[in-house]
Backbone as CSV, one residue per row, in Angstrom:
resi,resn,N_x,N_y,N_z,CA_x,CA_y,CA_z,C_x,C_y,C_z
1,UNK,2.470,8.785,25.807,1.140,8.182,25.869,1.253,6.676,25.605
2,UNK,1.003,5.877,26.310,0.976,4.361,26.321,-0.073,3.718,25.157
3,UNK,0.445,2.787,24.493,-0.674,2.383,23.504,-1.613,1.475,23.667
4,UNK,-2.468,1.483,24.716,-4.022,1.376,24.899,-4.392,2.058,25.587
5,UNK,-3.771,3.370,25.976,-4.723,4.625,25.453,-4.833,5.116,24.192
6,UNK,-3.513,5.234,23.776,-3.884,5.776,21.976,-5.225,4.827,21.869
7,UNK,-5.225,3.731,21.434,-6.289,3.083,21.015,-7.424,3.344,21.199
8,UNK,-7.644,3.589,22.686,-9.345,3.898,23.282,-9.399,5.564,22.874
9,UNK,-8.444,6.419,22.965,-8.728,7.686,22.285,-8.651,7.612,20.722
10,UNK,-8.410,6.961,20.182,-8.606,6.750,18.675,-9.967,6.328,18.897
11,UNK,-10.386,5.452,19.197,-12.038,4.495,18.995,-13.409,5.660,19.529
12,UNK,-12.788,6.197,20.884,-13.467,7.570,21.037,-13.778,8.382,20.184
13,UNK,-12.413,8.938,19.328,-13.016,9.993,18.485,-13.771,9.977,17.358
14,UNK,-13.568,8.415,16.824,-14.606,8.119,15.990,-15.753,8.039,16.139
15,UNK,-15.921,7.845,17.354,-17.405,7.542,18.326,-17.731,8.923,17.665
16,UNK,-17.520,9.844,18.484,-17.550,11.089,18.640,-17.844,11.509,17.480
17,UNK,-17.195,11.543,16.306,-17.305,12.051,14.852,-18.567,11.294,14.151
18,UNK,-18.480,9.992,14.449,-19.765,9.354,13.954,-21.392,9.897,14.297
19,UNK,-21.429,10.042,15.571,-22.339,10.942,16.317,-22.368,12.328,15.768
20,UNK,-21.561,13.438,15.515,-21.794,14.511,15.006,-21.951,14.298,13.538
21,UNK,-21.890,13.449,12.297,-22.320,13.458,11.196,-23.022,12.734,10.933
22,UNK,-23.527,11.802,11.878,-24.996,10.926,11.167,-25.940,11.065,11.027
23,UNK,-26.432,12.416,11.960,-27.522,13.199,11.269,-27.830,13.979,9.854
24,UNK,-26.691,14.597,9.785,-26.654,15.169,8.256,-26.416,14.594,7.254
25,UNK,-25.291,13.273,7.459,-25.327,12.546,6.226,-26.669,11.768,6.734
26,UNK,-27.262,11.268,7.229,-28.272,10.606,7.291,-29.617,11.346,6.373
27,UNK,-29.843,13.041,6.801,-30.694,13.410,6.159,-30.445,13.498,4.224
28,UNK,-29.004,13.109,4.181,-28.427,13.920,2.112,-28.470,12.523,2.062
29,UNK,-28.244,10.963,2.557,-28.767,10.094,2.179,-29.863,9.884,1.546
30,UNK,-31.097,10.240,2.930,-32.646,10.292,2.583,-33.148,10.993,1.036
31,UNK,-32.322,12.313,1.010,-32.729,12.849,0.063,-32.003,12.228,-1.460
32,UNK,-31.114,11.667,-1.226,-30.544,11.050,-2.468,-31.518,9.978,-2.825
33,UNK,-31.469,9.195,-2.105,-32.644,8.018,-2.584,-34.134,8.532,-2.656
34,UNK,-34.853,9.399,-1.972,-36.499,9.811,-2.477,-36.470,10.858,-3.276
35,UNK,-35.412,11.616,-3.096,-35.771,13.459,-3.936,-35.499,12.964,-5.355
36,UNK,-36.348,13.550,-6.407,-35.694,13.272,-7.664,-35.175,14.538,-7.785
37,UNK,-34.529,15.829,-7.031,-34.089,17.366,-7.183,-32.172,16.281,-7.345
38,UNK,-31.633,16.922,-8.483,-30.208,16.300,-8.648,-29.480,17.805,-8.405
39,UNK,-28.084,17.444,-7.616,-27.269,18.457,-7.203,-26.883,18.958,-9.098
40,UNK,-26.209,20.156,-8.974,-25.666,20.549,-10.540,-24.376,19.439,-11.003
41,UNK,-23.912,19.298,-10.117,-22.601,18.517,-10.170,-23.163,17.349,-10.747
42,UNK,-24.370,16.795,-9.949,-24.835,15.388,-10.141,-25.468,15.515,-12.036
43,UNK,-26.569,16.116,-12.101,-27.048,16.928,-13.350,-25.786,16.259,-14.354
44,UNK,-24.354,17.137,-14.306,-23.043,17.224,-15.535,-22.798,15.729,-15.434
45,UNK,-22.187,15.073,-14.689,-22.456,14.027,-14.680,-23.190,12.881,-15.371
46,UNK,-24.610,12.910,-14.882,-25.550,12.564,-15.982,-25.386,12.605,-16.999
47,UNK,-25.250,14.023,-17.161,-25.133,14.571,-18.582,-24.088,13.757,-20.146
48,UNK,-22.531,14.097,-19.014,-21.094,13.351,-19.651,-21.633,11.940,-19.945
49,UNK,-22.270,10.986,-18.906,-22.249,10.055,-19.193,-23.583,9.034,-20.068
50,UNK,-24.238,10.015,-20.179,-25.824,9.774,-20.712,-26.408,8.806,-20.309
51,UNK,-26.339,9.268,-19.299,-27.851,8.733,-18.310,-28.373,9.674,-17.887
52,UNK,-30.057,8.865,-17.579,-31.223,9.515,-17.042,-31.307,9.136,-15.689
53,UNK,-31.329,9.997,-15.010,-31.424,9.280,-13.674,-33.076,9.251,-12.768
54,UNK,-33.396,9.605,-13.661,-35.296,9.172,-13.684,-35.996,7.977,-14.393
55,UNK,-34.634,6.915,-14.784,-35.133,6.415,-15.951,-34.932,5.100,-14.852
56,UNK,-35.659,3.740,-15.165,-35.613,2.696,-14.440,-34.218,2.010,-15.052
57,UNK,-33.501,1.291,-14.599,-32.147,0.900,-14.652,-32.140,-0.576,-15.360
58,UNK,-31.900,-0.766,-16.823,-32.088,-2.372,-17.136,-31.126,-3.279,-16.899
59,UNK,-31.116,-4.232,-16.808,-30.025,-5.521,-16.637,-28.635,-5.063,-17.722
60,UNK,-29.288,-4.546,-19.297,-28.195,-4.741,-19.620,-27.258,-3.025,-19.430
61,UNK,-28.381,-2.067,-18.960,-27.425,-1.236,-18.952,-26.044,-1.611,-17.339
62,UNK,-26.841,-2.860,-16.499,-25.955,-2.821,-15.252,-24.708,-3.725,-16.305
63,UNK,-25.188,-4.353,-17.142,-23.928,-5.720,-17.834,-22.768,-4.654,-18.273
64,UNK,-23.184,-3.535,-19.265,-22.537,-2.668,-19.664,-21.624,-1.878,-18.903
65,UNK,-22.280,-1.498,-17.475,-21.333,-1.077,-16.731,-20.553,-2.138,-15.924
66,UNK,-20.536,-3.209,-15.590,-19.747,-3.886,-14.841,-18.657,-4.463,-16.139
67,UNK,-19.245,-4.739,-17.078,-18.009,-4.874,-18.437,-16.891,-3.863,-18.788
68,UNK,-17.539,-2.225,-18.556,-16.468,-1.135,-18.397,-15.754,-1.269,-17.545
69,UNK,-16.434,-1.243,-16.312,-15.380,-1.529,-15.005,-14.331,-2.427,-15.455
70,UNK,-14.560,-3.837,-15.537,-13.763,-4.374,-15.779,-12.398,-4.370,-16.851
71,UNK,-12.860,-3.774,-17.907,-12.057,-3.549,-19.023,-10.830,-2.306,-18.614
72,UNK,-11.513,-1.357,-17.661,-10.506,-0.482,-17.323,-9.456,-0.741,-16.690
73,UNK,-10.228,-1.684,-15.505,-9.372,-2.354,-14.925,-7.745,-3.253,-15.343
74,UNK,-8.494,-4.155,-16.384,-7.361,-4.606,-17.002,-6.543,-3.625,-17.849
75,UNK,-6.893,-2.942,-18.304,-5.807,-2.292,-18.873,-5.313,-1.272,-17.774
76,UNK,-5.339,-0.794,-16.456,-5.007,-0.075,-15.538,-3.862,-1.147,-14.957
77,UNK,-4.374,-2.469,-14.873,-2.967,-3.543,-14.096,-2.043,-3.891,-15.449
78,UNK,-2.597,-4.007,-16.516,-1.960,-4.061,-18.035,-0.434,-2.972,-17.885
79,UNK,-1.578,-1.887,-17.538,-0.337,-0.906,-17.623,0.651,-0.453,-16.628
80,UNK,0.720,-1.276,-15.575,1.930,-1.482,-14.416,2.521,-2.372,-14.733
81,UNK,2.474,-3.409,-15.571,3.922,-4.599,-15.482,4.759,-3.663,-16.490
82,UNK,5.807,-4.334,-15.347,6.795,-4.297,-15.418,7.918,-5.397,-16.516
83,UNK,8.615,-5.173,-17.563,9.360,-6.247,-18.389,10.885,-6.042,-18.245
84,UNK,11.774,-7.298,-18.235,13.366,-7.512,-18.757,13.365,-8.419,-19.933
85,UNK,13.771,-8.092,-20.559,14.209,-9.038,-21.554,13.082,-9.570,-22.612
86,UNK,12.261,-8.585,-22.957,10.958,-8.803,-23.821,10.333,-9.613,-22.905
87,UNK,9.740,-9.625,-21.651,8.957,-10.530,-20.815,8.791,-9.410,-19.551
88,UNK,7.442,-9.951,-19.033,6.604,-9.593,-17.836,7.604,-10.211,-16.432
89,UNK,8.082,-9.461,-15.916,8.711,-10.148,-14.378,7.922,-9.588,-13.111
90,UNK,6.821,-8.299,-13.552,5.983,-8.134,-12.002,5.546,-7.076,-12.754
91,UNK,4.974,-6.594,-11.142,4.346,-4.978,-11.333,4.618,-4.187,-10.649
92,UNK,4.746,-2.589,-10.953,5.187,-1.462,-10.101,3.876,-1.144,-9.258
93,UNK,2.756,-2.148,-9.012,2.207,-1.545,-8.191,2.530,-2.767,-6.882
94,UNK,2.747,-3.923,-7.198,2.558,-5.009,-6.299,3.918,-4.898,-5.860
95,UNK,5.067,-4.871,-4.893,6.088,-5.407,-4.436,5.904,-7.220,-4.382
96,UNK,7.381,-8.019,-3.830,7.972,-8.871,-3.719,8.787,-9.350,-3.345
97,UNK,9.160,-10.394,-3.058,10.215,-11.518,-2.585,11.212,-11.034,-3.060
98,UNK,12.560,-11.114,-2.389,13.957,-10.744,-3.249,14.554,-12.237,-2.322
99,UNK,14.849,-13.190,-2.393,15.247,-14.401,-1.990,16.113,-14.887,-2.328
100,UNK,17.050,-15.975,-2.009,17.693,-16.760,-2.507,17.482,-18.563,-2.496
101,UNK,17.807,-19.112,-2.865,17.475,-20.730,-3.566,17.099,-20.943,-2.307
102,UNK,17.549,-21.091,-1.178,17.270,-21.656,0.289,16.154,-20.366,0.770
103,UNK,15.558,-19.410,0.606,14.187,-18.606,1.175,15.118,-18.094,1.567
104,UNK,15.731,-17.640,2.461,16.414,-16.545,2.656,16.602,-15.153,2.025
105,UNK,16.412,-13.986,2.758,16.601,-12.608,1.862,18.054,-12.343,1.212
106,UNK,17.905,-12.650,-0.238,19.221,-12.204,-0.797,19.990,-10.850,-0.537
107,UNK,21.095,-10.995,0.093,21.457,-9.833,0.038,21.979,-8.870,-1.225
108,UNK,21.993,-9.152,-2.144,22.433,-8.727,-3.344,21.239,-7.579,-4.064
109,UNK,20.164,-7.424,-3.206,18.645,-6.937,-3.648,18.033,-5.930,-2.163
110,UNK,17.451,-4.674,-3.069,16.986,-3.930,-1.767,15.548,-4.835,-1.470
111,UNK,15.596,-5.191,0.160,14.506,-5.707,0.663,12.597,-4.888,1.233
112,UNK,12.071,-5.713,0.495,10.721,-4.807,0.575,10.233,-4.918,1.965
113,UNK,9.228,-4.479,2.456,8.671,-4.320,4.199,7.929,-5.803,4.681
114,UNK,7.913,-5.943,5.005,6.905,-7.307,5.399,6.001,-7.456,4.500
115,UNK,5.498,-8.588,4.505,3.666,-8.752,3.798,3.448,-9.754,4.829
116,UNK,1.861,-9.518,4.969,1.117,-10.416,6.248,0.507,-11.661,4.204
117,UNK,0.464,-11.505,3.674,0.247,-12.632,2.691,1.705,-12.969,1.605
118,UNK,2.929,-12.743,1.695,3.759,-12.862,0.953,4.242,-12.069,-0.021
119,UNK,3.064,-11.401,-0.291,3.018,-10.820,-1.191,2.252,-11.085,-2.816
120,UNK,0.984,-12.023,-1.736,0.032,-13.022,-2.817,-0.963,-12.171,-3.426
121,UNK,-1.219,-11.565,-4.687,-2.062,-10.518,-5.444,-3.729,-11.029,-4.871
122,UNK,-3.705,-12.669,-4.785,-4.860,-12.730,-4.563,-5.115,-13.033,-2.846
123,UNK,-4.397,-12.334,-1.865,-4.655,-12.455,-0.702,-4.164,-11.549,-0.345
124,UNK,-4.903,-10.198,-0.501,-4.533,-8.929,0.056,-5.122,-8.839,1.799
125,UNK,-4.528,-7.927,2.045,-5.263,-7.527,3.569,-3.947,-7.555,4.447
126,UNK,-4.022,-6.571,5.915,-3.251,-6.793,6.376,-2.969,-7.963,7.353
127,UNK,-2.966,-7.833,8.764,-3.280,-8.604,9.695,-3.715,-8.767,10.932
128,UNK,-4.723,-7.695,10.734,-6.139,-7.128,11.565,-5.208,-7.035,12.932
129,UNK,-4.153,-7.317,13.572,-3.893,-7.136,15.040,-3.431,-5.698,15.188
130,UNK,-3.968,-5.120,16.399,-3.925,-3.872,17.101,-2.225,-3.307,17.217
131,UNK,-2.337,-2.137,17.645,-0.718,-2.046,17.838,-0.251,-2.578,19.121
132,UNK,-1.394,-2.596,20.234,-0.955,-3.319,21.559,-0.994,-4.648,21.782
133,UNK,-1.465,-5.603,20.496,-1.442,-6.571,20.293,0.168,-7.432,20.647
134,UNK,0.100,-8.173,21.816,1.392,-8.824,22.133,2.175,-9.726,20.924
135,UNK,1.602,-10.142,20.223,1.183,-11.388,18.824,2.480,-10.464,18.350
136,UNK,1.450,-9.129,17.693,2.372,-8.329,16.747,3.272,-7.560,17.399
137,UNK,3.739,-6.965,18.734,4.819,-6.611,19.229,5.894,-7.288,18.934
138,UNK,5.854,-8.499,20.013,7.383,-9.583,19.407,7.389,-9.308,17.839
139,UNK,6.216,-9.815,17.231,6.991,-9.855,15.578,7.831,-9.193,15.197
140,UNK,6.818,-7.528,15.563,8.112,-6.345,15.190,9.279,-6.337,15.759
141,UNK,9.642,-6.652,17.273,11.123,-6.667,17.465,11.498,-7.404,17.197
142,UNK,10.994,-8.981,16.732,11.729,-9.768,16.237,12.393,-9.500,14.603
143,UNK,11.498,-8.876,13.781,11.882,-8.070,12.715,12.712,-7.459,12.896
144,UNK,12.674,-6.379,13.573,13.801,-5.521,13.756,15.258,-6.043,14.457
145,UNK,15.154,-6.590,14.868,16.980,-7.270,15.193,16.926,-8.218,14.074
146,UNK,16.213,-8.796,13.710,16.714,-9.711,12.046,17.320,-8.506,10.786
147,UNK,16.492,-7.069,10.397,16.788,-6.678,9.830,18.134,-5.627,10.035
148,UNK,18.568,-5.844,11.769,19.769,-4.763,11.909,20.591,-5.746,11.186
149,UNK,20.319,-6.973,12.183,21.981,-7.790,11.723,21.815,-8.132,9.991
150,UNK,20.796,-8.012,9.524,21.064,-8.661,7.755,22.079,-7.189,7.373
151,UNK,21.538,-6.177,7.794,22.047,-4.765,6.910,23.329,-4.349,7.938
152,UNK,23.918,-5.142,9.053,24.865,-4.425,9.806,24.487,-2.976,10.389
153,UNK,23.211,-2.845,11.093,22.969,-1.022,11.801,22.655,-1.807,13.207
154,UNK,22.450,-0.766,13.696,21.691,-0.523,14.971,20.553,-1.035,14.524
155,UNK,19.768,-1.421,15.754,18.224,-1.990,15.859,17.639,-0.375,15.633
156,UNK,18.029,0.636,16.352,17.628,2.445,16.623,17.179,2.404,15.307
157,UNK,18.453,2.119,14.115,18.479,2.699,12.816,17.547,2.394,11.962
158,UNK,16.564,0.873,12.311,15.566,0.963,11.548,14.624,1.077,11.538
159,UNK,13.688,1.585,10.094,12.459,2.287,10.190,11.601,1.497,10.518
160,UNK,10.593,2.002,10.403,8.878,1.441,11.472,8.543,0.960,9.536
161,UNK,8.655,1.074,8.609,8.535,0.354,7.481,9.383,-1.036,7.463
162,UNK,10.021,-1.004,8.126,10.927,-2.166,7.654,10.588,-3.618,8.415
163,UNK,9.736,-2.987,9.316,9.454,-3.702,10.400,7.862,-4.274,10.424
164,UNK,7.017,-3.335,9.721,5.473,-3.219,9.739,4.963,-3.415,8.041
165,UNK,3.824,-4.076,8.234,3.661,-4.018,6.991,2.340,-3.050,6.506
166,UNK,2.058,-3.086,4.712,1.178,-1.982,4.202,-0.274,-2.618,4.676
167,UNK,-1.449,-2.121,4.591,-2.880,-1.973,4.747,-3.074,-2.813,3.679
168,UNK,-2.471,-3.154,2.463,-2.823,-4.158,1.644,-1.937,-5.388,1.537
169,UNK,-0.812,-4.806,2.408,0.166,-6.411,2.112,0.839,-6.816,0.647
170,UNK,0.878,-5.563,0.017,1.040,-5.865,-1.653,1.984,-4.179,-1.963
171,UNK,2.115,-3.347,-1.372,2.856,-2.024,-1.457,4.071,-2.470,-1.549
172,UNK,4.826,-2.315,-3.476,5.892,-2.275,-3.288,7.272,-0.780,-2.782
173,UNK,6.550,-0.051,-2.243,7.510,0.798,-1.827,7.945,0.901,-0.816
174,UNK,9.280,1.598,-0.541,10.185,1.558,1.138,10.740,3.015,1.040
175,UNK,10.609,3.241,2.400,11.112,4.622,2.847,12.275,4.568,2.536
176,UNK,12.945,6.186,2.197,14.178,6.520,1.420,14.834,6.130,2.925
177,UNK,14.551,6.037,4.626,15.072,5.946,5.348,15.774,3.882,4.812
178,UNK,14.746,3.614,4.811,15.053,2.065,4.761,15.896,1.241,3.648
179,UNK,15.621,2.363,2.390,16.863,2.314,1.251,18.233,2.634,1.748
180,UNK,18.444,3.525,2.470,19.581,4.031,3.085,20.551,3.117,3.780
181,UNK,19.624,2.608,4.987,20.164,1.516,5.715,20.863,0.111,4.856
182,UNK,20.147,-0.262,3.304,20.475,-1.098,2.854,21.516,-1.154,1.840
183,UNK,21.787,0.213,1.468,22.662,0.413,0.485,23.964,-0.588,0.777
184,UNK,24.846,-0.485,1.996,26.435,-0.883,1.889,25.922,-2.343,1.704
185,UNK,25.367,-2.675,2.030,24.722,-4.294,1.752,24.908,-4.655,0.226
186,UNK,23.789,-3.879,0.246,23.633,-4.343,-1.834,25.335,-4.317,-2.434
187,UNK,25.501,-2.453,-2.019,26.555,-2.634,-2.459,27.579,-3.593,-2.365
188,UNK,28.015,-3.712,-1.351,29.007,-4.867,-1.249,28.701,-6.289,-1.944
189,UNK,27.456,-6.840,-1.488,26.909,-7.956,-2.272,27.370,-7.655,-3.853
190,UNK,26.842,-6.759,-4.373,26.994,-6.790,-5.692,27.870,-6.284,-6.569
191,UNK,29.532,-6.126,-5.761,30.265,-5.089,-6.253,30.496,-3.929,-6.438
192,UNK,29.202,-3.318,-5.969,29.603,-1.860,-6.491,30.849,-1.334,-6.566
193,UNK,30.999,-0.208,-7.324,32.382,0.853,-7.042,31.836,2.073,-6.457
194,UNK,32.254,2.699,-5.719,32.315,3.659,-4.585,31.219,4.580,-5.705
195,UNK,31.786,5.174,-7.020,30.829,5.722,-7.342,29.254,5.412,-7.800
196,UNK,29.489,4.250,-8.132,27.694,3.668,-7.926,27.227,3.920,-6.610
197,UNK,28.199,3.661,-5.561,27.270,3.657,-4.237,26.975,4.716,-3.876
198,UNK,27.841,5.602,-4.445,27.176,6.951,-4.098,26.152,7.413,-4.803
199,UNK,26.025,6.964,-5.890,24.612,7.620,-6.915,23.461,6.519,-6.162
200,UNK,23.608,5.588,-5.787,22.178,4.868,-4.821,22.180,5.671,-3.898
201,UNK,22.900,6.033,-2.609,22.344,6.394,-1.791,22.004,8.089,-1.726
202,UNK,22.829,8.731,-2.877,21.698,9.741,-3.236,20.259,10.033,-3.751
203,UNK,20.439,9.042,-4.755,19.099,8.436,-5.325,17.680,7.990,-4.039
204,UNK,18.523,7.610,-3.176,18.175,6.713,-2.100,17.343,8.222,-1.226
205,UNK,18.136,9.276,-1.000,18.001,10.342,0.007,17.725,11.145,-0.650
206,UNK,17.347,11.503,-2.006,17.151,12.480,-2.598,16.011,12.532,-3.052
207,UNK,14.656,11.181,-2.824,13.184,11.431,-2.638,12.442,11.312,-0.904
208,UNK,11.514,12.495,-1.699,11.524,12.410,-0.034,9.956,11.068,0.055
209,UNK,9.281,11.408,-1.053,8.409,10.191,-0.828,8.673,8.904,-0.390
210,UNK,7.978,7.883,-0.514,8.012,6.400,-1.282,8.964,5.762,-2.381
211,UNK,9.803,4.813,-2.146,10.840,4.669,-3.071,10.438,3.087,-3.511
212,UNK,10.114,2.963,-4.913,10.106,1.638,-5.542,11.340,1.237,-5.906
213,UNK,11.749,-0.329,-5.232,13.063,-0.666,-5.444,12.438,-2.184,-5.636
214,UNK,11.129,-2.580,-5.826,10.903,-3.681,-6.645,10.496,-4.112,-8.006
């Protein structure tokens, strides 16, 4: 299937799906905002959190909740950094740069997937172009023969991660495929002995998820 058809049959079926549920969510909308009848679920809720949901809403109960929000928050990013040496060097949720003095990707370090922002916390997003987008085609093959020859494979051998980047531009994880490819690299860069390299690239092949190597 050529990809601008995928596309127009992707945009279709949303069509399609949008049309069969906007009546019904349209009507449990209506009734959420005029009915004062609360689902049971909704009711416990209430309940846990003590509110009235018949009650008019004051400024400071909204201050109170946007102050929780926030507080959770920080201690939710609080509790992803990452430390060496009694100090903060990142976070296990954000990936990063592995570089050397001249920008260049160090080879001595497993390399993370693209970022359409660097990998800037405060410039998330990807980079809105389509997959038939000509822009982002070249990029990717241009990616992909940069990343055969850095790791010595085949162009075949590498993954569609290595090449594409996350929906937020900030995902530090890489497919156990793309750890794989990079191992003799690191290794060599960094000395390994045969038996380290073998405990990485088991390590490497032995999740099948998402692998954080920043």
């Amino acid at each position: 299937m050529s990809t601008p058809l995928a596309d127009v049959l992707q945009i279709s079926a949303l069509v399609v799906a949008l049309a069969l549920v906007h009546r019904p969510l349209g009507d449990y909308m209506a009734a959420v905002y005029s009915s004062r009848k609360h689902l049971r679920v909704e009711r416990l809720i209430y309940r846990c959190v003590g509110a009235d949901p018949n009650a008019e809403t004051r400024w400071t109960a909204y201050l109170r909740a946007v102050l929780a929000f926030s507080l959770v928050g920080v201690l939710f990013l609080d509790g992803s950094m990452v430390q060496a040496d009694g100090r903060d060097v990142g976070s296990s949720l954000i990936g990063q740069t592995w570089n050397d003095a001249n920008g260049d990707p160090d080879p001595r370090w497993f390399q993370p997937r693209p970022s359409n922002s660097g990998y800037d916390p405060t410039a998330t997003g990807s980079g809105q172009l389509g997959a038939s987008d000509p822009t982002l085609r070249a990029s990717v093959e241009e990616t992909r023969a940069a990343v055969a020859a850095f790791n010595d494979v085949p162009e075949s051998a590498v993954p569609a991660d290595a090449v594409t980047g996350s929906g937020s531009a900030l995902d530090p994880h890489i497919s156990p495929a793309y750890a794989e490819i990079q191992v003799a690299r690191v290794a060599a860069a960094n000395g390994w002995s045969p038996t380290t390299r073998r405990a990485a690239t088991s390590a490497s092949s032995a999740t099948s998820g998402s692998m954080c190597w920043s």
